[in-house]
C-alpha positions as CSV (number, residue, x, y, z in Angstrom):
1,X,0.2,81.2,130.3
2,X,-2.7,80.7,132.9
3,X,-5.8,81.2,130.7
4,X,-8.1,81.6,133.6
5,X,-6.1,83.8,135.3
6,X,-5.4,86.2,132.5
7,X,-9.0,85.8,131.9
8,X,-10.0,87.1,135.2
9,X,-7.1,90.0,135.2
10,X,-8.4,91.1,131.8
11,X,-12.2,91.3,133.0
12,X,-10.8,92.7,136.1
13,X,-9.4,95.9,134.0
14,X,-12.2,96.5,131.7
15,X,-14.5,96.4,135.0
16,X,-12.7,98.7,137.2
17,X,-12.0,101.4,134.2
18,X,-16.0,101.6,133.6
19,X,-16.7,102.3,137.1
20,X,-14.1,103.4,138.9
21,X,-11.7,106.7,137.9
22,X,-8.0,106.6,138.4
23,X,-6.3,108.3,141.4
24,X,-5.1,111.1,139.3
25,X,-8.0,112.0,137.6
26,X,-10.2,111.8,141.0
27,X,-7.2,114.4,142.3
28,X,-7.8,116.8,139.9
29,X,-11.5,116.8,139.8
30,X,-11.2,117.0,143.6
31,X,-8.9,120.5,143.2
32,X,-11.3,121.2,140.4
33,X,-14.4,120.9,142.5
34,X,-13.0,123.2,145.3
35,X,-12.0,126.1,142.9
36,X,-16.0,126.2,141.1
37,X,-18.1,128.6,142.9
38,X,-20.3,126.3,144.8
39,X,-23.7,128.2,144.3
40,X,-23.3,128.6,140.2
41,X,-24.7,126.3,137.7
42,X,-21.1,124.9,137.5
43,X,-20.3,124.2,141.0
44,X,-23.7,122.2,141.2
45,X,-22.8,120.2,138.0
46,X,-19.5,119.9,139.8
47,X,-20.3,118.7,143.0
48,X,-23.4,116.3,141.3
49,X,-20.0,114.6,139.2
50,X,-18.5,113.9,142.4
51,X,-21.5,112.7,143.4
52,X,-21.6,109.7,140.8
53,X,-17.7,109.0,140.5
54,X,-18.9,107.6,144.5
55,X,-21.9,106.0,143.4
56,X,-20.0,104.1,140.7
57,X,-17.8,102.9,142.3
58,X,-20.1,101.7,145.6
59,X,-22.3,100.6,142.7
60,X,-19.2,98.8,140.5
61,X,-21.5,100.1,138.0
62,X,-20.4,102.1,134.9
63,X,-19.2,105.6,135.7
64,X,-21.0,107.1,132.0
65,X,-24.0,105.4,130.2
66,X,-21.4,105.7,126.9
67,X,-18.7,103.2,128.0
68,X,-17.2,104.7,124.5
69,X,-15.2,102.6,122.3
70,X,-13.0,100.2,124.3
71,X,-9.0,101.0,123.2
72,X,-6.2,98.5,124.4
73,X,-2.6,99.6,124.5
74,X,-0.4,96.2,125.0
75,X,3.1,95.5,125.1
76,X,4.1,91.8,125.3
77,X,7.8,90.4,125.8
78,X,8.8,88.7,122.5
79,X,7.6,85.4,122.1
80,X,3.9,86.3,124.0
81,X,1.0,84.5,122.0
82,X,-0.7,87.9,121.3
83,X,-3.4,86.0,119.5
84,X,-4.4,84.4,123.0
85,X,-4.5,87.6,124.3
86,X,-6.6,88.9,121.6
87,X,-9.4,86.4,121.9
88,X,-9.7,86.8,125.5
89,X,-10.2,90.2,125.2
90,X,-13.0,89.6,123.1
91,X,-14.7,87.2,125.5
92,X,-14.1,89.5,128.6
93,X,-15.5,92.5,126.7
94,X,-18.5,90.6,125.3
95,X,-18.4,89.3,129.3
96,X,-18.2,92.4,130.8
97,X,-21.4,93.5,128.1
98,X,-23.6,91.3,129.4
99,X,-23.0,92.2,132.8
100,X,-24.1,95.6,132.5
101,X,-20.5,96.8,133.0
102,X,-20.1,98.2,129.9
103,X,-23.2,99.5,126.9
104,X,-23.8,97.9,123.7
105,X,-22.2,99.8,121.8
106,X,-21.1,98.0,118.3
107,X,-23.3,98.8,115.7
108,X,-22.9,98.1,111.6
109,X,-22.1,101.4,109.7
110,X,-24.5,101.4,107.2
111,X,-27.7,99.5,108.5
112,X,-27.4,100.2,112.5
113,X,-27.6,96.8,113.8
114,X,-26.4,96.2,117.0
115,X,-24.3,93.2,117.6
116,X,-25.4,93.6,121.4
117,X,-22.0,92.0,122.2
118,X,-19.5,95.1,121.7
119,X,-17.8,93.1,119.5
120,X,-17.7,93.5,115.6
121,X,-15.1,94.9,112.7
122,X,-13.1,97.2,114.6
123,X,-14.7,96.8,118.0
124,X,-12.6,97.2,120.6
125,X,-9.8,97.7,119.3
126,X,-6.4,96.4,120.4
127,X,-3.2,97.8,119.6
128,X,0.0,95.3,120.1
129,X,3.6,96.1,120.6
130,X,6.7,94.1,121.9
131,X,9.2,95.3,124.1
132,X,12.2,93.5,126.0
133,X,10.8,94.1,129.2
134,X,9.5,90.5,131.3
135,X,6.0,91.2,132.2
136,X,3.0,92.1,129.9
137,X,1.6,95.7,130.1
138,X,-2.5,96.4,129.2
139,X,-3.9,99.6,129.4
140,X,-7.5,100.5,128.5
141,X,-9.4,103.5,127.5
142,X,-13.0,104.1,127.1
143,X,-13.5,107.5,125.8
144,X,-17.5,108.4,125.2
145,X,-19.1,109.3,121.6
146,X,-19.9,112.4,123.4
147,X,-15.9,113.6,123.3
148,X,-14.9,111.6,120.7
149,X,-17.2,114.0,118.4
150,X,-15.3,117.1,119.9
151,X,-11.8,115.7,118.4
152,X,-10.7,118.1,115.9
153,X,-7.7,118.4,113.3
154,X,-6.4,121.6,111.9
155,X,-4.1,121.9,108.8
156,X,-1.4,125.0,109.1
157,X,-1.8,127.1,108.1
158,X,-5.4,128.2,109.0
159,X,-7.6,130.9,109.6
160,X,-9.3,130.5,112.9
161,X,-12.4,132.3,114.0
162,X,-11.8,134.8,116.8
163,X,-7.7,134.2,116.7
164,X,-6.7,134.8,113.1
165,X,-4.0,133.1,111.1
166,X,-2.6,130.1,112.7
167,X,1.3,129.7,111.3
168,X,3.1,126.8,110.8
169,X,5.1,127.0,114.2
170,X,4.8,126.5,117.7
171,X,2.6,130.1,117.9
172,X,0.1,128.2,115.5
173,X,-0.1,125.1,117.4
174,X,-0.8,127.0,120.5
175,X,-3.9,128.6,119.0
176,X,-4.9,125.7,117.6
177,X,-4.6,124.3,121.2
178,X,-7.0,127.3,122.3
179,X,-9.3,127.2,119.7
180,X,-10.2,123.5,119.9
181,X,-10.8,124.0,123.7
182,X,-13.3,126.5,122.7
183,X,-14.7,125.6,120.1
184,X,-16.0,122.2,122.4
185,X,-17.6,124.0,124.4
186,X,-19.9,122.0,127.0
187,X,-20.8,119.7,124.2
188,X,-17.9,116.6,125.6
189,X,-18.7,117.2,129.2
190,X,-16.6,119.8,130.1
191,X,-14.5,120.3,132.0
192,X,-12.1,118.2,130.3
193,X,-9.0,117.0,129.0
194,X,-6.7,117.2,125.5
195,X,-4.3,115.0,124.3
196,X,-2.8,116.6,121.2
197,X,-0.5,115.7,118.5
198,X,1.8,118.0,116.4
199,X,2.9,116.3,113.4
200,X,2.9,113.0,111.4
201,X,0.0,112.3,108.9
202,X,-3.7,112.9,109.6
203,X,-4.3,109.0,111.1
204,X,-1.3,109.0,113.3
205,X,-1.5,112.5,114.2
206,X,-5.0,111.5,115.7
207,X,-3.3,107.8,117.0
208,X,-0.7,110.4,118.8
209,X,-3.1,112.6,120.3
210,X,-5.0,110.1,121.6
211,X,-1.7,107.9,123.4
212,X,-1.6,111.5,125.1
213,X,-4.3,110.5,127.3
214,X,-2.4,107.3,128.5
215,X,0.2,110.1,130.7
216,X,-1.0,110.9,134.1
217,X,-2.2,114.1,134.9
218,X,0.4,115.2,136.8
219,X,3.6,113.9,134.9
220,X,6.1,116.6,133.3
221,X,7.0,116.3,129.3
222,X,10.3,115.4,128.4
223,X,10.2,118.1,125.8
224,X,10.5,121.4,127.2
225,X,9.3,123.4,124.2
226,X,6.2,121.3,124.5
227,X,6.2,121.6,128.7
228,X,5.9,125.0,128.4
229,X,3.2,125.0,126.1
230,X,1.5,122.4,128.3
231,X,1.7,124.8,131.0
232,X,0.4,127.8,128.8
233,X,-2.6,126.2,128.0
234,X,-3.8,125.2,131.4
235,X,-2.9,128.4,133.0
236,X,-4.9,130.2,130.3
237,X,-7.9,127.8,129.2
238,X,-10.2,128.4,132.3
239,X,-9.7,132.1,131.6
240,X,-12.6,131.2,128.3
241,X,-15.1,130.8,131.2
242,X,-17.0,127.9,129.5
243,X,-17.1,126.1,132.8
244,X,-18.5,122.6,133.9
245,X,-21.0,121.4,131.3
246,X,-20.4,124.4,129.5
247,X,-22.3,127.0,132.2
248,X,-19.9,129.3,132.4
249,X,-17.6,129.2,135.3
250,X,-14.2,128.9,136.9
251,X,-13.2,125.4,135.5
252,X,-13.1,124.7,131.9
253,X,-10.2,122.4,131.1
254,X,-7.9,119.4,133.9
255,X,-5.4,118.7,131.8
256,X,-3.3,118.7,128.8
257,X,-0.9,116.6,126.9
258,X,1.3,117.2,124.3
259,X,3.4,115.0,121.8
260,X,5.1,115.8,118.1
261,X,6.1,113.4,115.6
262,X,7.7,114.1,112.3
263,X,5.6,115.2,109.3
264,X,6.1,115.6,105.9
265,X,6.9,119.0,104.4
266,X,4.2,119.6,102.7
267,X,1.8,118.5,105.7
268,X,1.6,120.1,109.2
269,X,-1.6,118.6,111.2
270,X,-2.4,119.7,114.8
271,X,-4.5,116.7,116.1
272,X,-6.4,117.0,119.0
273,X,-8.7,114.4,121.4
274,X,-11.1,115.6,123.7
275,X,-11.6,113.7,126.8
276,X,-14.3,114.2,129.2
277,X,-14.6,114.5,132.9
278,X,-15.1,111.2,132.9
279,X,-12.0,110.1,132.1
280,X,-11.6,106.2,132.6
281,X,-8.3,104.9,132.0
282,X,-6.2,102.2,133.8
283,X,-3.4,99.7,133.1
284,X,-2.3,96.9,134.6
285,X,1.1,94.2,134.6
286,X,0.8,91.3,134.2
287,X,3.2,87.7,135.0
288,X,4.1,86.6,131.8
289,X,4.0,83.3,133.2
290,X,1.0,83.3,134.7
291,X,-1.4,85.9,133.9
292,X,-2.3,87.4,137.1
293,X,-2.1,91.2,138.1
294,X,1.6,92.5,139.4
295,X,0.9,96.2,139.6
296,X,-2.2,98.6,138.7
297,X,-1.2,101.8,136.9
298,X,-2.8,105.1,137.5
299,X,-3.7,103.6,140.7
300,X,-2.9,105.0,144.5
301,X,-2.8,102.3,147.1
302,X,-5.0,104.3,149.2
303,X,-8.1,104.9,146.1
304,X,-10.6,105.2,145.9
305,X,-11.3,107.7,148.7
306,X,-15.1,109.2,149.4
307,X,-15.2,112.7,147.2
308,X,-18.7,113.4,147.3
309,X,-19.4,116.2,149.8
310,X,-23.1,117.5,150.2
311,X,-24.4,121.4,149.0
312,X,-26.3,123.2,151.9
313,X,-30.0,123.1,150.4
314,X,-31.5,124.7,147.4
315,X,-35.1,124.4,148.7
316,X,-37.4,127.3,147.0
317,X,-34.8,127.3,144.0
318,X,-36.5,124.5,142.0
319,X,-39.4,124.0,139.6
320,X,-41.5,120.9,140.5
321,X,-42.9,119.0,137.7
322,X,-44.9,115.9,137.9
323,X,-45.5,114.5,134.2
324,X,-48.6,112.1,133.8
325,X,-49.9,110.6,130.8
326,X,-51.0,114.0,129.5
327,X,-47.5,115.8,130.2
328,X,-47.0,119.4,131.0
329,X,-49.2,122.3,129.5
330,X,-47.8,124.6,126.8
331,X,-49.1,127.6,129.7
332,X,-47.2,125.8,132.6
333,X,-44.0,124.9,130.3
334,X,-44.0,128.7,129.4
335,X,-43.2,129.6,132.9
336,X,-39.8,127.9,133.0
337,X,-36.9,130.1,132.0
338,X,-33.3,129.8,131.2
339,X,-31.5,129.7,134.7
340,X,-34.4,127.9,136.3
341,X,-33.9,124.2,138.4
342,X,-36.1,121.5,137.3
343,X,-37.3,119.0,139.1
344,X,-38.9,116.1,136.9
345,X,-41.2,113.1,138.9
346,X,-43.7,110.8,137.0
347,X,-43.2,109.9,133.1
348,X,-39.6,110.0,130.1
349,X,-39.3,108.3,127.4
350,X,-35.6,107.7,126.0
351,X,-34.4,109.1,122.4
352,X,-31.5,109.5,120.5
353,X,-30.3,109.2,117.2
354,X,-32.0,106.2,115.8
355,X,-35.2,107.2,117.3
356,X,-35.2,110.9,116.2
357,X,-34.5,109.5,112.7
358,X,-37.3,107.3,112.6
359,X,-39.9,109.8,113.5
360,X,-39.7,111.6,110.7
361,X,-41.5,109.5,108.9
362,X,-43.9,107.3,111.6
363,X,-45.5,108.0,114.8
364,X,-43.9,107.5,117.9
365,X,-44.3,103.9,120.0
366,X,-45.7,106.1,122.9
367,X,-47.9,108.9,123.3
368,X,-45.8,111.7,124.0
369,X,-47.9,114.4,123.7
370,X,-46.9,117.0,126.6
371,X,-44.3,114.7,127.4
372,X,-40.5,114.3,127.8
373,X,-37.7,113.0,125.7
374,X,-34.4,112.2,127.2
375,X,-31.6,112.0,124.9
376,X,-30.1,109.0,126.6
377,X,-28.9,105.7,125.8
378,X,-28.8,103.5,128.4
379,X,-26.4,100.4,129.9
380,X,-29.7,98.2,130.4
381,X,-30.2,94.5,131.3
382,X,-33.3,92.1,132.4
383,X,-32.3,90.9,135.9
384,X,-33.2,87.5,137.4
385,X,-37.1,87.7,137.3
386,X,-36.4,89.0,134.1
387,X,-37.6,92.6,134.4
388,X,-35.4,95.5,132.7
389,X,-33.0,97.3,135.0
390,X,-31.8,100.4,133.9
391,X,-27.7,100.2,135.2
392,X,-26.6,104.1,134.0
393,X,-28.3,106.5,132.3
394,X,-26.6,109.7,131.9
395,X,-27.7,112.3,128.9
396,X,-26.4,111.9,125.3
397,X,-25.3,115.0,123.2
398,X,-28.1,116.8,121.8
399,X,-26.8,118.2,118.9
400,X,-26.9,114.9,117.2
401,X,-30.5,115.7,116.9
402,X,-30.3,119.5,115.6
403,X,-31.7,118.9,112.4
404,X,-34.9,116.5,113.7
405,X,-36.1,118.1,117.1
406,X,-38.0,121.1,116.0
407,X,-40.1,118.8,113.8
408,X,-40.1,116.2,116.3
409,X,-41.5,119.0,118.9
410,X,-44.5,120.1,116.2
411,X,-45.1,116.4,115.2
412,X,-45.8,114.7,118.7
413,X,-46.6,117.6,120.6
414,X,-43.6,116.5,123.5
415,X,-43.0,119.7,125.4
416,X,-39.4,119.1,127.9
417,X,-36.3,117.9,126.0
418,X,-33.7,116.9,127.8
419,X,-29.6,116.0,126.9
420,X,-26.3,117.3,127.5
421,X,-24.4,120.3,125.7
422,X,-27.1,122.2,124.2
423,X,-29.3,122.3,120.8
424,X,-28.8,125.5,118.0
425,X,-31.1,128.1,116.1
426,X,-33.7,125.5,114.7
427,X,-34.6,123.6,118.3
428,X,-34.5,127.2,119.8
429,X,-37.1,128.0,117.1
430,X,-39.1,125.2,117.5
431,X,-39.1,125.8,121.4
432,X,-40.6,129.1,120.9
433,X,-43.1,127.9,118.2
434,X,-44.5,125.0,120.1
435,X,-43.6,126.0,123.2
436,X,-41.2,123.7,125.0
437,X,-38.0,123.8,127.3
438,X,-34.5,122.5,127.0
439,X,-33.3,120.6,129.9
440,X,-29.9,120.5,130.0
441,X,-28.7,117.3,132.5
442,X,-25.3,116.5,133.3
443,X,-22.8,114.4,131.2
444,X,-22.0,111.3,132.4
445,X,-23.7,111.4,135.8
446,X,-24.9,108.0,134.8
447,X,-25.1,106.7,138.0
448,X,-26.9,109.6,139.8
449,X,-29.5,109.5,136.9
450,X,-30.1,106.0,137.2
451,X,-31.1,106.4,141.2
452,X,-33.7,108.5,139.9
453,X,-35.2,106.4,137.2
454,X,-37.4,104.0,139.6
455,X,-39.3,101.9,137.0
456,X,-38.7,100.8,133.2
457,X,-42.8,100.3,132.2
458,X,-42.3,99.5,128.6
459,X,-40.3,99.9,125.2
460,X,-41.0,100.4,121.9
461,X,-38.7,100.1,118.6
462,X,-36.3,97.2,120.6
463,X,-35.1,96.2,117.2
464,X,-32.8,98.9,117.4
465,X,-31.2,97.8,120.2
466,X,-31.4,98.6,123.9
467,X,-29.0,102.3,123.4
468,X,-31.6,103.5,120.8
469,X,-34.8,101.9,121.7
470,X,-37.5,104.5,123.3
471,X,-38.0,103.4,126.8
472,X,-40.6,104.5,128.9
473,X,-39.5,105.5,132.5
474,X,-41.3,106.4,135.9
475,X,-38.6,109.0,137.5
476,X,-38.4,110.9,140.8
477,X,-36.8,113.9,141.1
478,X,-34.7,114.2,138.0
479,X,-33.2,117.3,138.0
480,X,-31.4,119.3,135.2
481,X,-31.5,122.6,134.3
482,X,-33.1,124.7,131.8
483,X,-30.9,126.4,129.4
484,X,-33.1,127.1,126.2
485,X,-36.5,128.0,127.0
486,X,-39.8,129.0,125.2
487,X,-38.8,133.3,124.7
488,X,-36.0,132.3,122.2
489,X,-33.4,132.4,125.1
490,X,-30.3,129.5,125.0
491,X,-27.8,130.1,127.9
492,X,-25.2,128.0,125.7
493,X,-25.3,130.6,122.7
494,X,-25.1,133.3,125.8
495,X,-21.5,131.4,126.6
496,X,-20.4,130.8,123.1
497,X,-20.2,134.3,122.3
498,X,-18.9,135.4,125.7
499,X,-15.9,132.9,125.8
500,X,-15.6,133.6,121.9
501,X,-14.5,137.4,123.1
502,X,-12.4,136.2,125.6
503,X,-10.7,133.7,122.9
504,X,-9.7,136.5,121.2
505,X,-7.0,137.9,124.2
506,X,-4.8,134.8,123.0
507,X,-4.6,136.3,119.2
């Protein structure tokens, strides 16, 4: 085989998956868009996605900040050197890394180290599998931390809050189906979509589950138990209300994806992988002979197609902040309630998990007093006169950072905290205790976010590599909105309980 032309056909794929979505996804976030009420929370979270699948791809720059861990599906006719194959994978990704296509994301399990290569034990991983078929198929995944965290496996039978008992039969597995929906909530950037798998033993029931998300959106199961309940589920999910980024709204789940193996009798798992929005997925054939692309999959000749389509103003709807050195007051912040727009311009500093850790026990690179801290990780590189350009950087899930941000808040005296999908009773606490807002961006509008970040000034704590690092930004007009404020009020615990009593109609 042509090394450099497989080369080039493998970096092509991992490429376009980051930062361009497959024609069937764009179709159904298109119908998705048009069915959210356009002047809700939702329909502006909606119409801002559209926003950045555009940007990303006029950009070729990665769709989400979490290019997730990369998954390869390949089937090779018999006799294919696989091993070839393998370690050209590893070069492209390690390629495509230090391109600022995809985010560092490999890090050691016990000490955090990041290999800053996306490559390490595990990472990416490759599945192989022959067929009798002439060409080479490759298809790729990236599916975000975010989501990935929102996968859920239930055992029948089970109890489940606001449905009951879940049996061992297809009535169980269809409120299993419901609850996990639910119980993700706006934490994997809704809406989304499910791949689930009845059956086999708890690691290939979460292997099946996940191949789920390989079928297009639009194809029909060749099981017709399983069709049906296909069907069931999407014609009921957006009934819970959750809505885009979990605001409540029309649009709560795109698709869903069922497959069964057989199990043993004593075992009966219900696996179940939560995609986001941002669902970046693409395969391609290959010659056998010579490496180069035959055929994209998931692809329409025609793609990709302008879907970004502008809201008539908001002017007079949003909060204006301008952070300096000395932040926001704890009287101005005070002022900002649940529902409100916010507009952020001057100072953010990054912060996520290894950061929020650290701080427990030493002070903070930067002085953050009044300040704000953006749960982000970002795809970051120097450029060539060697100053750091940020290339995405969407929000991270806050509740990673439930048990630290409350003493975080009291410790530095930051004031604004800003993520994706929400924070619970503690951060709500310490909101109201040291007075400070939640800002609540949306997931994996990397792109978008990144227009608004105009200037990296400085970084502290690089030696935990670029995602974790605390970076200190000059932004104009970073909006998000507010959804746990200073009074003790938290607009996701508002639509956890109300899509909770609408869960239980499916009983």
């Amino acid at each position: 085989m042509n090394s450099s032309n497989l080369k080039n056909s493998i970096y092509q794929l991992i490429v376009e998956t980051s930062t361009n979505l497959p024609s069937d996804v764009r179709r159904t976030i298109q119908a998705a868009n048009i069915r959210e009420d356009k002047a809700s929370k939702s329909g502006i979270a909606m119409n801002t996605i559209t926003r950045n699948i555009d940007m990303a791809c006029e950009n070729i720059g990665p769709i989400c900040q979490d290019t997730g861990m990369p998954t390869f599906e390949i089937h090779t006719p018999v006799g294919t050197d696989q091993l070839e194959i393998e370690e050209i994978i590893f070069e492209q990704i390690a390629l495509a890394t230090k391109n600022g296509k995809l985010r560092t994301n490999s890090v050691d399990s016990i000490d955090g180290s990041n290999t800053g290569t996306n490559l390490g034990p595990g990472t990416p991983v490759i599945h192989f599998k022959q067929w009798r078929n002439d060409f080479i198929e490759i298809k790729l995944i990236l599916k975000g931390g975010g989501c990935e965290n929102k996968n859920i496996q239930y055992s029948l039978p089970c109890e489940l809050e606001h449905l009951g008992k879940a049996g061992r039969d297809i009535d169980g597995v269809r409120k299993c189906i419901m609850h996990a929906v639910w119980q993700a909530q706006g934490q994997g950037c809704s809406a989304g979509f499910i791949g689930v798998g009845i059956g086999g033993d708890r690691t290939s029931g979460y292997a099946l589950a996940k191949e789920q998300l390989f079928r297009a959106t639009d194809d029909v199961n060749g099981d017709a138990k399983l069709g049906e309940l296909e069907n069931y589920v999407m014609a009921n999910a957006d009934q819970l209300k959750i809505g885009t980024m979990g605001f409540g709204g029309n649009v709560t789940l795109l698709g869903c994806k069922i497959g069964k193996n057989n199990r043993l009798p004593a075992s009966y798992f219900v696996s179940v992988a939560y995609n986001c929005w941002a669902y970046r997925r693409l395969g391609i054939a290959l010659n056998a002979t010579n490496g180069e692309i035959i055929k994209w999959q998931f692809r329409d000749a025609e793609e990709p197609k302008k879907m970004y389509t502008a809201l008539e103003s908001k002017e007079g709807n949003t909060i204006q902040i301008v952070l300096g050195e000395n932040g926001i007051s704890e009287a101005d912040v005070r002022k900002i309630k649940a529902g409100d727009i916010v507009e952020i311009s001057g100072l953010m500093y990054t912060g996520r998990d290894a950061m929020h850790h650290y701080l427990m026990d030493h002070d903070a690179p930067f002085n953050l007093s009044g300040g704000a801290i953006y749960h982000c990780g970002p795809v970051i590189n120097k450029n060539e006169e060697g100053k750091w350009k940020i290339n995405a950087a969407g929000p991270t899930t806050s509740s990673r950072e439930e048990p630290y941000q409350a003493d975080v808040l009291k410790k530095t005296g930051a004031r604004i905290v800003i993520g994706k999908g929400g924070m619970g009773p503690k951060t709500l606490k310490g909101l109201q205790d040291h007075g400070g807002i939640y800002l609540n961006a949306i997931g994996g509008a990397a792109q978008y976010y990144a227009e608004c970040i105009k200037e990296v000034l400085d970084v502290g704590c690089l030696e935990f590599g670029t995602p974790e690092a605390m970076w200190k930004l000059r932004v104009e007009k970073f909006q998000a909105i507010c959804t746990m404020d200073s009074h003790g009020n938290s607009l996701h615990q508002e639509v956890l309980e109300s899509s909770g009593k609408l869960l239980e109609q499916f009983k």
